[in-house]
N, C-alpha and C positions, 0 to 999 in steps of 0.2 A: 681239599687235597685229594678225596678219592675219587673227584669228577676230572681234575688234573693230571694223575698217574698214566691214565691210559693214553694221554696224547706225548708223553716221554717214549711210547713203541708203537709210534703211527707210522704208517708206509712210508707218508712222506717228511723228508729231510727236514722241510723246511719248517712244516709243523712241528718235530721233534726238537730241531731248535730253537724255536718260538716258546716250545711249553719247558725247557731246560732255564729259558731265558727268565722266564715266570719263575722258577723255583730259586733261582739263584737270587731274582730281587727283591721276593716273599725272605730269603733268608739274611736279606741284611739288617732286619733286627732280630733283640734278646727275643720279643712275644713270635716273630715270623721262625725264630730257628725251633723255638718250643713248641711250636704249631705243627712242624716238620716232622721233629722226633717222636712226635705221638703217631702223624702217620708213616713212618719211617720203615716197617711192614708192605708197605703200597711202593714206596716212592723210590728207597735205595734201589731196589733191583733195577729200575729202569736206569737209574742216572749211574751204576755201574755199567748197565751195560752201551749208554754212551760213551762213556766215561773211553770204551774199549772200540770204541768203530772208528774208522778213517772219516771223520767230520768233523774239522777243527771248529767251528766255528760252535758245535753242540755240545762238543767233549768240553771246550772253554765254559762253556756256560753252566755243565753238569760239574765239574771239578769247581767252580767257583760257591756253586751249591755245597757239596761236601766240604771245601773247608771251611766254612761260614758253620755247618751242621757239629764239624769235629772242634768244633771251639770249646764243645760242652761237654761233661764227663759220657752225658747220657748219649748223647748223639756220638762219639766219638764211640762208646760201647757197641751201639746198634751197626756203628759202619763197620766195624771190624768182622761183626756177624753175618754181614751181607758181603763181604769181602772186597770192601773198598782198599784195604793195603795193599796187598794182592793186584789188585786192578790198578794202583795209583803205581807202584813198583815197574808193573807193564808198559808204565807210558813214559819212563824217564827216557828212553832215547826214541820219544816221538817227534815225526817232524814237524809239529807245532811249536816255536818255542814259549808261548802262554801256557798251552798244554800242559810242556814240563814242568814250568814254572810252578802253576798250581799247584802240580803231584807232589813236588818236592816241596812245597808248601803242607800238603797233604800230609804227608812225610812226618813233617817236624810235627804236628797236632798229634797225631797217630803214635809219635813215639814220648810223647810228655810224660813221664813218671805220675804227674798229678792229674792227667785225665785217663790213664788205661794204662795196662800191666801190657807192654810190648815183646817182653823178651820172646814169648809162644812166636812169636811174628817173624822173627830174625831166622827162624829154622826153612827147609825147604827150598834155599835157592834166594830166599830176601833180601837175604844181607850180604852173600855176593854181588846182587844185582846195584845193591844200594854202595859198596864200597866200587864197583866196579862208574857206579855214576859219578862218583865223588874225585877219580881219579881221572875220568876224562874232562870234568869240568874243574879243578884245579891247575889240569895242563893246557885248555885251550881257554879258560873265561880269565880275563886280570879287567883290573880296576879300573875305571874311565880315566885316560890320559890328563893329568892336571887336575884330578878330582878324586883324591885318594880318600876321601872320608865315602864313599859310594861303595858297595860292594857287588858285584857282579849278584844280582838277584837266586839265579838258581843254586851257586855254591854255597851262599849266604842260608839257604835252607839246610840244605845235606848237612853241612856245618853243625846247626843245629840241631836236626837229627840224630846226627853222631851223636854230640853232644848230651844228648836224651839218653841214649842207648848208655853210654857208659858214666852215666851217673848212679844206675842199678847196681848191686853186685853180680848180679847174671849176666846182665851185659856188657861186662867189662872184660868178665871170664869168656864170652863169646866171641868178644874182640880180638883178645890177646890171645886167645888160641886158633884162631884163625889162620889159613895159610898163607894172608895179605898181611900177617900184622906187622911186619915191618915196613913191607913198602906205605901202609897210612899212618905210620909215625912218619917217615919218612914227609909224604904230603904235608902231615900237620904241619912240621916243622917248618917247610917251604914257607909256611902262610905265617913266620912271623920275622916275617924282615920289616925292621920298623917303618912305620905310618902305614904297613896291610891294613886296611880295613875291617879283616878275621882275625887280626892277631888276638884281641881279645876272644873271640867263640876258640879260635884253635889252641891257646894257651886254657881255656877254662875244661875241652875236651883233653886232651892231654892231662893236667891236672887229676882232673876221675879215671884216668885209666892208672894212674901213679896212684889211687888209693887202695889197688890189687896188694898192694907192698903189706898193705894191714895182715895179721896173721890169720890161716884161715881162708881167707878171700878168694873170692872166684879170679880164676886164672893167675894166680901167685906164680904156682910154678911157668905158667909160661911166661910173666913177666922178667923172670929173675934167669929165667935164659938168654931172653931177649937181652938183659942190661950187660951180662956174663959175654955177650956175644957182640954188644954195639954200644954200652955202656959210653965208654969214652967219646965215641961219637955223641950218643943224644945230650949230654950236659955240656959236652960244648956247645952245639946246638942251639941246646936251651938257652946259652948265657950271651950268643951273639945278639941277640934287639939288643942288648943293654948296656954293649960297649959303646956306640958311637956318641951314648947323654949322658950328659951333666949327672950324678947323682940327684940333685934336686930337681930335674927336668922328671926323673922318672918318679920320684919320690911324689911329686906333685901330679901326677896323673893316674892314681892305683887302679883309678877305671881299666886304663890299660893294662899296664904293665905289672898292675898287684898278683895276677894269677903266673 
């Protein structure tokens, strides 16, 4: 790994992503990503700083790296300290769309309650960057034509990013007092007209921002504004998937429709 590092910041390109290419297929096992994270010292700064140059073809191969790396608590710690969220946040409106892909791949690892404390992350410009991605790719990415079980890949992460973010108490309260939070209820909602592909992630992200309602809870008060102010609106909302079925249609699928 430390004979490797130095060719992730060779002159040339092509090297650079030739050795990005190495890391990323060194990290498609459990022993190749353990092997990483030990030298993770050496290695992150380079494949951040592809991660960050106009080279699709390098950035692809370095961002496949980190999310293979952030699978694991440790390697997920170590990227945050080199600043891969930061760097992955920078590339949501790259014109690669693998690029993106990753990042917002990257995204959902980076925000997992069970591998790292994200909230610190959301501050600084993050989490506008991150709700600002989720609103453009709610209003131009829909589900392949005639193939509604598919979901557009990069929404399908932010999704569950969200989703990460306000399953925390801090991140809920970061949410709901945010100055978007209603237009991403708003989104959420959008994404549960039935047979959505998110209905389930954006029914289960909505859900954890409703457990603000608990006494105490980060962002109460701004939630109980929000209902006081659009209340009526969101429980209608909420209850349109569930007019058009059978009660036993939806009874029989709680995967969906339980949240």
């Amino acid at each position: 790994m430390d004979e490797l590092s130095p060719f992730l910041a060779h002159e040339r390109a092509d090297v650079r992503a030739q050795a990005a290419e190495a890391v990323a297929a060194y990290s498609s096992t459990d022993d190749g990503v353990a092997a990483l994270v030990a030298a993770a010292d050496a290695l992150l700064p380079g494949l951040v700083s592809l991660l960050g140059r106009a080279e699709a073809e390098a950035a692809g191969h370095a961002a496949a790296a980190l999310v293979n790396i952030c699978s694991s608590a440790d390697g997920s710690a170590a990227a945050v300290g080199a600043g891969v969220f930061k760097a992955a946040v920078a590339q949501l409106d790259s014109g690669s769309a693998e690029v993106r892909e990753r990042c917002t791949m990257l995204l959902a690892n980076l925000t997992n309650p069970s591998l790292v404390d994200a909230t610190h992350l959301l501050r600084g410009g993050s989490l506008d960057s991150l709700l600002a991605a989720i609103f453009t790719a709610s209003a131009t990415e829909r589900p392949s034509e005639g193939r509604v079980s598919e979901a557009p890949a990069t929404l399908e992460h932010l999704v569950s990013a969200l989703c990460h973010v306000a399953s925390t108490d801090s991140g809920r309260g970061e949410l709901l007092r945010h100055a978007r939070a209603l237009p991403l209820l708003q989104a959420l909602v959008a994404l549960l007209s039935p047979g959505h592909p998110l209905l389930p992630a954006a029914a289960r992200t909505l859900r954890n921002l409703g457990f603000s309602a608990a006494p105490g809870a980060g962002g109460r008060a701004a939630l109980e504004a929000l209902l006081r102010k659009e209340g009526e609106w969101l429980v209608s909302a909420l209850a349109a998937p569930l007019a058009p079925h059978e009660t036993g249609e939806i009874w029989g699928d709680m995967g969906r429709y339980g949240e």
